[in-house]
PyMOL commands that place a pseudoatom at each C-alpha (Angstrom):
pseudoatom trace, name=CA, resn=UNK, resi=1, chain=A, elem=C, hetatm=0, pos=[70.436, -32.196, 27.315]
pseudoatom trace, name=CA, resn=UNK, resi=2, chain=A, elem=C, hetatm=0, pos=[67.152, -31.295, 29.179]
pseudoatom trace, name=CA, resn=UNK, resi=3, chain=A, elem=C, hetatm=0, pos=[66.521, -31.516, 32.695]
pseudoatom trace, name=CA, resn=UNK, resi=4, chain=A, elem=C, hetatm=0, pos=[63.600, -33.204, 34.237]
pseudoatom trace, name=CA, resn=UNK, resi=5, chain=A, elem=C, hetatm=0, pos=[62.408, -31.076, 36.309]
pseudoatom trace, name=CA, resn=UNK, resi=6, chain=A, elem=C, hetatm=0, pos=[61.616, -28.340, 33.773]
pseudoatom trace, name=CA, resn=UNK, resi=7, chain=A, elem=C, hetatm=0, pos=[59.283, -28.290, 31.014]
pseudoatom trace, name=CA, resn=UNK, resi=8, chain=A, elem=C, hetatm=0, pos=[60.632, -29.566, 27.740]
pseudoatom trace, name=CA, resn=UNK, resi=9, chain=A, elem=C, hetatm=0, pos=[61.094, -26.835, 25.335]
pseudoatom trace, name=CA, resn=UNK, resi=10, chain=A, elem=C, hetatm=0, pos=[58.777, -28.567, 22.870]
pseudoatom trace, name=CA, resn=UNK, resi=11, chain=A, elem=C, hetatm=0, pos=[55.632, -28.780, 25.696]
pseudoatom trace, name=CA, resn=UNK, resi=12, chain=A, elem=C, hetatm=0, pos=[56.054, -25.114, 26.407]
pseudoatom trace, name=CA, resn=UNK, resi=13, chain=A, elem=C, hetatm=0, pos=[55.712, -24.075, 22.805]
pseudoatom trace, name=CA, resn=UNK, resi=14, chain=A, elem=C, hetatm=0, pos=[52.868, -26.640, 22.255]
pseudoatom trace, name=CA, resn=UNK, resi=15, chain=A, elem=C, hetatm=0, pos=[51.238, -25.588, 25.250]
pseudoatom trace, name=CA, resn=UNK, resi=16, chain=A, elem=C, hetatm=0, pos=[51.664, -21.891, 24.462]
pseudoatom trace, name=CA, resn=UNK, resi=17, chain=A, elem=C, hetatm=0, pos=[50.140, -22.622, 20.755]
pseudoatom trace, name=CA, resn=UNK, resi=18, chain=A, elem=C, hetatm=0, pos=[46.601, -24.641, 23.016]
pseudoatom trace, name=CA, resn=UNK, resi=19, chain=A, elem=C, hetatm=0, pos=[46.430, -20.924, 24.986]
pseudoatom trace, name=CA, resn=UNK, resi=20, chain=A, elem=C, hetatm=0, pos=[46.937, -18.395, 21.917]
pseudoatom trace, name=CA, resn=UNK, resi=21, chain=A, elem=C, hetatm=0, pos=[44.027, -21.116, 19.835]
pseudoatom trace, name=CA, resn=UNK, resi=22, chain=A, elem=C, hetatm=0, pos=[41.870, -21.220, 22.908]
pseudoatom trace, name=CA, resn=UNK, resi=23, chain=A, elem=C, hetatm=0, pos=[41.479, -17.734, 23.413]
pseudoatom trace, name=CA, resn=UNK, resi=24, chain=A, elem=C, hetatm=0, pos=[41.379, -16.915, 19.743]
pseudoatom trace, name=CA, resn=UNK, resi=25, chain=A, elem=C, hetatm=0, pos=[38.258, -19.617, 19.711]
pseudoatom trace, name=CA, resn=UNK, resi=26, chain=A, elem=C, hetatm=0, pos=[36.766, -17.338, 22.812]
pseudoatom trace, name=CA, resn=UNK, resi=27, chain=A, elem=C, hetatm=0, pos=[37.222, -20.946, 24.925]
pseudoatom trace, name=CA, resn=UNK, resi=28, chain=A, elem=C, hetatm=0, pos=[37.874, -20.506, 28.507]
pseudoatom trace, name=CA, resn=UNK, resi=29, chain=A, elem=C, hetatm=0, pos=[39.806, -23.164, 30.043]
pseudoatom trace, name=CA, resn=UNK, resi=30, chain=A, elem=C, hetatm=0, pos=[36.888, -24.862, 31.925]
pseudoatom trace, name=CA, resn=UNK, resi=31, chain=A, elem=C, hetatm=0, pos=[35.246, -24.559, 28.112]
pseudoatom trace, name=CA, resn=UNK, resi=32, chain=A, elem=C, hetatm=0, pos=[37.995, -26.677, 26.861]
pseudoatom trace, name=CA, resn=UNK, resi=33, chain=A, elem=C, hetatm=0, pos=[38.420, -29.139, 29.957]
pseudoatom trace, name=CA, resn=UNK, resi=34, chain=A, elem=C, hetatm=0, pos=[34.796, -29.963, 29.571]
pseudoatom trace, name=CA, resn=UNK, resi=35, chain=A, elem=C, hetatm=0, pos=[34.996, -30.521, 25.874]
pseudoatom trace, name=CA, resn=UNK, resi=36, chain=A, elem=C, hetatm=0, pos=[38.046, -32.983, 26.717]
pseudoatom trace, name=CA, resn=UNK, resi=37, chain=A, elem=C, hetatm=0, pos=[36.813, -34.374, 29.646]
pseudoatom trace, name=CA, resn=UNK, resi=38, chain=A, elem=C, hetatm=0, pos=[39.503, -32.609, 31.654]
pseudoatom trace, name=CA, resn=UNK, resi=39, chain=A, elem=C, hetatm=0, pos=[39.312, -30.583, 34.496]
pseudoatom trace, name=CA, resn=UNK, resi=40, chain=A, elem=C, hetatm=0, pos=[40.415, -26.935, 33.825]
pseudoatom trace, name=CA, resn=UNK, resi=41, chain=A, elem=C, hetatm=0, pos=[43.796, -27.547, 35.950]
pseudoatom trace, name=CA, resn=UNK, resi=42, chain=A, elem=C, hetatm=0, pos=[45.053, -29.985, 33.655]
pseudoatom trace, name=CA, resn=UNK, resi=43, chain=A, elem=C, hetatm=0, pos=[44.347, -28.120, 30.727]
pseudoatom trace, name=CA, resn=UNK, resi=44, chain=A, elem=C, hetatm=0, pos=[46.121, -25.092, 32.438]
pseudoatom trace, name=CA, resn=UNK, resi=45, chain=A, elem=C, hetatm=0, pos=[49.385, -27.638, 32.958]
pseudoatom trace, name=CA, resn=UNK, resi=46, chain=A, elem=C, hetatm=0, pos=[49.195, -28.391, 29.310]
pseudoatom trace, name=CA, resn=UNK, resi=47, chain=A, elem=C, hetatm=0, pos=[48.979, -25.160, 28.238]
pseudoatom trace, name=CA, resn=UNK, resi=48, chain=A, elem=C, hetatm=0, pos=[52.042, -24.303, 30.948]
pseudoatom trace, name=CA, resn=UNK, resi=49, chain=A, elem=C, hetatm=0, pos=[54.061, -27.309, 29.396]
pseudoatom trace, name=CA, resn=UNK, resi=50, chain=A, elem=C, hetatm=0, pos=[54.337, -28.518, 32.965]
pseudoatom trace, name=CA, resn=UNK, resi=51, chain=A, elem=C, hetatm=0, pos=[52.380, -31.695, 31.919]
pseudoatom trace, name=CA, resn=UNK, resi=52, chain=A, elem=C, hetatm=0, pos=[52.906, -33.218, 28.712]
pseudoatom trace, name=CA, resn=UNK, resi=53, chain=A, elem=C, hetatm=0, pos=[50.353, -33.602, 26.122]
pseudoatom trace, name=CA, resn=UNK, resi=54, chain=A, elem=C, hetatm=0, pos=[49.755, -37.218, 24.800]
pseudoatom trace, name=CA, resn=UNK, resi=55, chain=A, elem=C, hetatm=0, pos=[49.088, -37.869, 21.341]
pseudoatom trace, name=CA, resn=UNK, resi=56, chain=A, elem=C, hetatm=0, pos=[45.804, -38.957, 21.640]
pseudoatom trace, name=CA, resn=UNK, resi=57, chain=A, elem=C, hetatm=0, pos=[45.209, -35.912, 23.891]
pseudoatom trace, name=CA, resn=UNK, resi=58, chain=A, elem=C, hetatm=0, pos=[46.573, -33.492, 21.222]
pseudoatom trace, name=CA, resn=UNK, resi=59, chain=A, elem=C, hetatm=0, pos=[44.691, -34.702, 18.496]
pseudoatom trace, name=CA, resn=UNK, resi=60, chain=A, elem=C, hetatm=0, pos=[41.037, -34.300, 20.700]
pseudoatom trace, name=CA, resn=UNK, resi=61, chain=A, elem=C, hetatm=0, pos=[42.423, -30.831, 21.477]
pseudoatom trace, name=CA, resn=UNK, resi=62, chain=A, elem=C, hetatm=0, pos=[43.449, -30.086, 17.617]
pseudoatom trace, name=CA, resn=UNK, resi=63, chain=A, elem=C, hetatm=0, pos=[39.352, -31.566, 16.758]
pseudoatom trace, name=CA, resn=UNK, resi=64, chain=A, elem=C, hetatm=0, pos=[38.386, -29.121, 19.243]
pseudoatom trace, name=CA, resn=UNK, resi=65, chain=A, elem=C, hetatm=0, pos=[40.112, -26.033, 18.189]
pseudoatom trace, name=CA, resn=UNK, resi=66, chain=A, elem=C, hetatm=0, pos=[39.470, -26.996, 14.771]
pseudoatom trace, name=CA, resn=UNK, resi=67, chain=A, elem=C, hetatm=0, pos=[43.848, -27.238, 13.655]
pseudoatom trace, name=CA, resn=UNK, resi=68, chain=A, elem=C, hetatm=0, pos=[46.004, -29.607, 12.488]
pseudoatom trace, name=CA, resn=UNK, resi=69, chain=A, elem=C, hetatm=0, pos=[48.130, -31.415, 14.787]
pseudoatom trace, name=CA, resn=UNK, resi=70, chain=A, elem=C, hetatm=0, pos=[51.090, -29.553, 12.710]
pseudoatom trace, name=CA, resn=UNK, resi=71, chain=A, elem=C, hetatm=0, pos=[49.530, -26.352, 14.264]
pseudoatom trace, name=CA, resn=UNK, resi=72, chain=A, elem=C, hetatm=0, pos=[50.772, -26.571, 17.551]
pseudoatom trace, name=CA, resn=UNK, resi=73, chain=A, elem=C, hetatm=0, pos=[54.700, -27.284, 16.368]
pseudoatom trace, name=CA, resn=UNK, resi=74, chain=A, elem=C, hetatm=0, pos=[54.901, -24.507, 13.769]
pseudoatom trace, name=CA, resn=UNK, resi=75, chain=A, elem=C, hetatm=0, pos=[57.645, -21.733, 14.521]
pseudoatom trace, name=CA, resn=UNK, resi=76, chain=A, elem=C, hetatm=0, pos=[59.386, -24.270, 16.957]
pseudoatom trace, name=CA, resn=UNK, resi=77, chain=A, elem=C, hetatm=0, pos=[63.437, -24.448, 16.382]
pseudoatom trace, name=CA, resn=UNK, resi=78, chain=A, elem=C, hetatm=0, pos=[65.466, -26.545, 18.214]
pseudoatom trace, name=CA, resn=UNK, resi=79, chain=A, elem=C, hetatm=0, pos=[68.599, -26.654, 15.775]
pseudoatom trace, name=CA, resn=UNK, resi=80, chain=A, elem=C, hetatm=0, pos=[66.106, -29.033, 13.835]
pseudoatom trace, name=CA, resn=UNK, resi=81, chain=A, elem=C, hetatm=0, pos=[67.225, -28.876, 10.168]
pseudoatom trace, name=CA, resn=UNK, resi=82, chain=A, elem=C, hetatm=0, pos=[63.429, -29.570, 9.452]
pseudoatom trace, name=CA, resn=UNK, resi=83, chain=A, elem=C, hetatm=0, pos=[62.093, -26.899, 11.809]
pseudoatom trace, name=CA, resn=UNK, resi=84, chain=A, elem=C, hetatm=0, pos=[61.585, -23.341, 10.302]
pseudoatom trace, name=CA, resn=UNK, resi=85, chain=A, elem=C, hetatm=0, pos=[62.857, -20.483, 12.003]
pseudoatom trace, name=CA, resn=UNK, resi=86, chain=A, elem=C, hetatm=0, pos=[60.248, -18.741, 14.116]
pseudoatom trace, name=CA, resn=UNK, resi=87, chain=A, elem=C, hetatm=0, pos=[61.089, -14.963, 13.357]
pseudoatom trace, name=CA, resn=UNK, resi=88, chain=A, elem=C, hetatm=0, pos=[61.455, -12.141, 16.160]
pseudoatom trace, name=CA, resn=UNK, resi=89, chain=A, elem=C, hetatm=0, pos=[58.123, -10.460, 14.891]
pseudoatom trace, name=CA, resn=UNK, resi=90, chain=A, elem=C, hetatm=0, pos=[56.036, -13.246, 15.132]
pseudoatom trace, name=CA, resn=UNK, resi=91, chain=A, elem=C, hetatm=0, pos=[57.658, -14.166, 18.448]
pseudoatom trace, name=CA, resn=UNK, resi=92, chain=A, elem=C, hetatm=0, pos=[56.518, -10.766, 19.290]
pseudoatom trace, name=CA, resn=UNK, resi=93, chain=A, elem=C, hetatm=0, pos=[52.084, -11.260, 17.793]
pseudoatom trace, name=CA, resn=UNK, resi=94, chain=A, elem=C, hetatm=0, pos=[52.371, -15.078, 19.713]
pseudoatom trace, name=CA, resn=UNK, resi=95, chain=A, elem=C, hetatm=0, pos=[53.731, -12.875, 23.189]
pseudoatom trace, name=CA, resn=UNK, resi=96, chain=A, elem=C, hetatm=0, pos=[50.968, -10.470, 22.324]
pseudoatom trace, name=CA, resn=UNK, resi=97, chain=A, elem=C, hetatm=0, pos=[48.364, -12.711, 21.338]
pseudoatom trace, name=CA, resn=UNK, resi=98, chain=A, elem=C, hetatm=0, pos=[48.774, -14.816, 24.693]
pseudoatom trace, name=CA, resn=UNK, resi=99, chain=A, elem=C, hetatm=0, pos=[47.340, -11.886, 26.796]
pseudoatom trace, name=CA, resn=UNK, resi=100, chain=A, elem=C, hetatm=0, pos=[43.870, -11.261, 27.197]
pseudoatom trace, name=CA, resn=UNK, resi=101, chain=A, elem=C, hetatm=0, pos=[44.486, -7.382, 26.341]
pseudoatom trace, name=CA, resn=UNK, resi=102, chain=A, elem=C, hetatm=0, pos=[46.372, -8.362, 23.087]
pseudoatom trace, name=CA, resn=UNK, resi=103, chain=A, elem=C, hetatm=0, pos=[43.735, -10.899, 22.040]
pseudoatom trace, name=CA, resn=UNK, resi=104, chain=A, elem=C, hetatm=0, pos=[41.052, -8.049, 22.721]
pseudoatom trace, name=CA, resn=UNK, resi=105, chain=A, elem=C, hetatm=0, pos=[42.912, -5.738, 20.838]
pseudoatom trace, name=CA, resn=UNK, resi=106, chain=A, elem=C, hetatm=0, pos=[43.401, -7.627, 17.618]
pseudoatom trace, name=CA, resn=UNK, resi=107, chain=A, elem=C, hetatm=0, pos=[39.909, -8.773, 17.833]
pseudoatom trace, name=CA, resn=UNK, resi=108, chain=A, elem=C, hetatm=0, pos=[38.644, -4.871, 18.426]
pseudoatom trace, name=CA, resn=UNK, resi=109, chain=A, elem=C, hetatm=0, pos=[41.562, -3.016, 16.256]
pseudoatom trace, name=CA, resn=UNK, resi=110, chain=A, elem=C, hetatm=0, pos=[40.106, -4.092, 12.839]
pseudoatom trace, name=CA, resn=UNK, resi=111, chain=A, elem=C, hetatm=0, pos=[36.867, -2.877, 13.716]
pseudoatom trace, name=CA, resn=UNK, resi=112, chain=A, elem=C, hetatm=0, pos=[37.999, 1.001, 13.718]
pseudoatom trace, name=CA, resn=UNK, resi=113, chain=A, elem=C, hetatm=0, pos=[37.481, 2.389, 10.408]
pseudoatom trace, name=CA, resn=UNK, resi=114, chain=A, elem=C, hetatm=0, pos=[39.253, 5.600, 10.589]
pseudoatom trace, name=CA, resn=UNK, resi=115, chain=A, elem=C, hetatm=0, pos=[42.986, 4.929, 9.487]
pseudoatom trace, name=CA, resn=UNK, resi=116, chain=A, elem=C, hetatm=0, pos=[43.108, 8.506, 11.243]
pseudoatom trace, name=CA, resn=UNK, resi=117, chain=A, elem=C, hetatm=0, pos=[42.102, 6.924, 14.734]
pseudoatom trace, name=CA, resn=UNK, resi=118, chain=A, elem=C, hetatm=0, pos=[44.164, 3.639, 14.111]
pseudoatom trace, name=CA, resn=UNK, resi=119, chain=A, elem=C, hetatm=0, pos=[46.998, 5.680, 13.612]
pseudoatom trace, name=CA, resn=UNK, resi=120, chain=A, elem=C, hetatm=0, pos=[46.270, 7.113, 16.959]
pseudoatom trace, name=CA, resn=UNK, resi=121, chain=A, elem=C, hetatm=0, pos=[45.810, 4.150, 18.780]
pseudoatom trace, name=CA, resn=UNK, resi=122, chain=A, elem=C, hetatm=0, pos=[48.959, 3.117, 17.641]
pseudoatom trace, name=CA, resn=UNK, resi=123, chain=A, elem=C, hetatm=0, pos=[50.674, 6.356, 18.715]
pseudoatom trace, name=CA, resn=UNK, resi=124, chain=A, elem=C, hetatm=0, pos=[49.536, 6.210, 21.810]
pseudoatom trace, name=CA, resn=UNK, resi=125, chain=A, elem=C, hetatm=0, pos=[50.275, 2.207, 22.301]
pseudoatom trace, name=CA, resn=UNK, resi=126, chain=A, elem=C, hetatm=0, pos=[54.435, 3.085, 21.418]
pseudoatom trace, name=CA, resn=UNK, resi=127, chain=A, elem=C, hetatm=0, pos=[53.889, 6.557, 23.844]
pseudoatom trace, name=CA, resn=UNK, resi=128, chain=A, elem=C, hetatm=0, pos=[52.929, 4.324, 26.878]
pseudoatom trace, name=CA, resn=UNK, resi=129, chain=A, elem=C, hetatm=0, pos=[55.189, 1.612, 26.040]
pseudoatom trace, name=CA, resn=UNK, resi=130, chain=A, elem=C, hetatm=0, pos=[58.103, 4.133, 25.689]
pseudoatom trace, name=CA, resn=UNK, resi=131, chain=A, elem=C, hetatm=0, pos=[57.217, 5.956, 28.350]
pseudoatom trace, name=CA, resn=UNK, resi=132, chain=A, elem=C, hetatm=0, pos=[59.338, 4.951, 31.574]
pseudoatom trace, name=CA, resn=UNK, resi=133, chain=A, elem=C, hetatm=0, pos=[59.054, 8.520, 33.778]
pseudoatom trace, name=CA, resn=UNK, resi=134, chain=A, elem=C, hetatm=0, pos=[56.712, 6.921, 36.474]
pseudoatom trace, name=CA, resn=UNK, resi=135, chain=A, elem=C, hetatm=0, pos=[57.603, 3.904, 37.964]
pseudoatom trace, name=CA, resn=UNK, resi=136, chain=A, elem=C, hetatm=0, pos=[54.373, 2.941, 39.738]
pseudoatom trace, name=CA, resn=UNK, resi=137, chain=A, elem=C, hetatm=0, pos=[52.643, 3.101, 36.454]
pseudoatom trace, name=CA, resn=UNK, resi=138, chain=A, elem=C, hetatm=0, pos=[54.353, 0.557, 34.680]
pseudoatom trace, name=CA, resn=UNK, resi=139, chain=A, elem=C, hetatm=0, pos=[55.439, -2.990, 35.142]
pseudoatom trace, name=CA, resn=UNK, resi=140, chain=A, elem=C, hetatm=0, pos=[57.842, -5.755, 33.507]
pseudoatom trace, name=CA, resn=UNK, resi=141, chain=A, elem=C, hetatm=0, pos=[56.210, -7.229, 29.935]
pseudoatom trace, name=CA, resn=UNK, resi=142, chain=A, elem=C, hetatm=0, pos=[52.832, -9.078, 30.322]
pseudoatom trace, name=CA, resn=UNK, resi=143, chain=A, elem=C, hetatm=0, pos=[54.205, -12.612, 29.900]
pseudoatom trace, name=CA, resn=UNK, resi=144, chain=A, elem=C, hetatm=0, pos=[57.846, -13.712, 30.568]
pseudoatom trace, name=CA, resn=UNK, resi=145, chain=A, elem=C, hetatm=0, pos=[57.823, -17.042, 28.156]
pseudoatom trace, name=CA, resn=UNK, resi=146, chain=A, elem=C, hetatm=0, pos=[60.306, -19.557, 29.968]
pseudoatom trace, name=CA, resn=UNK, resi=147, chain=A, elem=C, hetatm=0, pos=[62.264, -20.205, 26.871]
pseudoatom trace, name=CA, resn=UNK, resi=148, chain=A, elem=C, hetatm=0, pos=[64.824, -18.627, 24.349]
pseudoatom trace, name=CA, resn=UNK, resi=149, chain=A, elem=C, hetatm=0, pos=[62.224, -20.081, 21.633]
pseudoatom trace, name=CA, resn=UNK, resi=150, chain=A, elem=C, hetatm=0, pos=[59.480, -17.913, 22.479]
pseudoatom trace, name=CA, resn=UNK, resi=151, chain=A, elem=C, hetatm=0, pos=[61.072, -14.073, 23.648]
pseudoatom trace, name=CA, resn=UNK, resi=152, chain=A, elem=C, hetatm=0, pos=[58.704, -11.422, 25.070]
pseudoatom trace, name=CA, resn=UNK, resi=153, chain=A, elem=C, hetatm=0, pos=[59.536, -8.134, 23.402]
pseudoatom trace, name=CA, resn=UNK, resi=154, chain=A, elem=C, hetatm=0, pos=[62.178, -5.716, 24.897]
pseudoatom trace, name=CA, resn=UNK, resi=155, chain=A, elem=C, hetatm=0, pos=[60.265, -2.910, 27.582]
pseudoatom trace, name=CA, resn=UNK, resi=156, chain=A, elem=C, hetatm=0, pos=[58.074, -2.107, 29.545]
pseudoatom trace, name=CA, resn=UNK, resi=157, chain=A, elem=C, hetatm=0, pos=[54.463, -2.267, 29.337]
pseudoatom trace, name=CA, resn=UNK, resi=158, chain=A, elem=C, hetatm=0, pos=[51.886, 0.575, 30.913]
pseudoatom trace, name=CA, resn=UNK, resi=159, chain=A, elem=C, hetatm=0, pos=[49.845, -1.136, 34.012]
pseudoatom trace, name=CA, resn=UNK, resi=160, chain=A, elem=C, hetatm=0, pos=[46.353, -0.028, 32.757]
pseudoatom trace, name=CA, resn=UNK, resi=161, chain=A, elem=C, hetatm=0, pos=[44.785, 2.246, 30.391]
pseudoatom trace, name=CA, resn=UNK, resi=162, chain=A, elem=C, hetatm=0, pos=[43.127, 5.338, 31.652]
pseudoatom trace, name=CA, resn=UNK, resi=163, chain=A, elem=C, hetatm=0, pos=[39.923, 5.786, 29.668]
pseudoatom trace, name=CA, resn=UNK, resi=164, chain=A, elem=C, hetatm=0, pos=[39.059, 9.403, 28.878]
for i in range(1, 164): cmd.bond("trace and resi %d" % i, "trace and resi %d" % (i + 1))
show_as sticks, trace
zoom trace
């Protein structure tokens, strides 16, 4: 049984799939108010799950970011014969995609040509997240989702990048 004062389960994950979409569309949340004739507070409870989504609200935001209604429940398990597992690795690209660094990243990775250099990159992403000697350069993972549905990944994850 779910409490009332927290989110529903189901409004966190929808909410969660409105932010990844947004910011894959390059939307800021004002963008996406306006568009809906909402101010960019209530989109940001949506996309929180602290306020629920109607259905006529949900389908002007799936118009907008150009998805299916379906869209915003896939990967959602609740014990749901009918829902499909959501597995730990994509748990792990929607934590990663609902940062601005991550989105930048995936949006920037695909442009380096050299599988030399993405190799790098990717070496040096697993150094800094493995890389625990220095406290005051590190801090818990970039988003803490508030349910067992949607898990950050184990570790820590480096403050800032030095650029060299």
């Amino acid at each position: 049984m779910h409490h009332e004062q927290q989110p529903h389960p189901i409004d966190i994950h929808v909410g969660n799939r409105v932010r990844i979409l947004r910011r894959h569309r390059g939307l800021s949340q004002e963008q996406l108010g306006a568009h809906l004739e909402l101010t960019f507070q209530q989109v940001q409870k949506y996309e929180r799950g602290t306020n629920r989504i109607s259905a006529s609200k949900l389908y002007e935001i799936a118009r907008a970011l150009k998805k299916p209604i379906a869209h915003f429940f896939e990967g959602f398990a609740d014990g749901d014969e009918f829902a499909p597992e959501i597995s730990s690795a994509e748990r792990s690209i929607n934590v990663f995609l609902s940062t601005p660094e991550g989105l930048e990243l995936s949006r920037s990775f695909p442009n380096v040509r050299s599988a030399r250099q993405r190799r790098r990159i990717v070496d040096l992403v697993r150094s800094l997240a493995e890389d625990d000697e220095t406290e005051d350069d590190t801090v818990e993972p970039m988003v803490r989702p508030p349910h067992p549905a949607i898990q950050a990944p184990e570790g820590r994850v480096p403050r800032k990048l030095k650029r060299g």
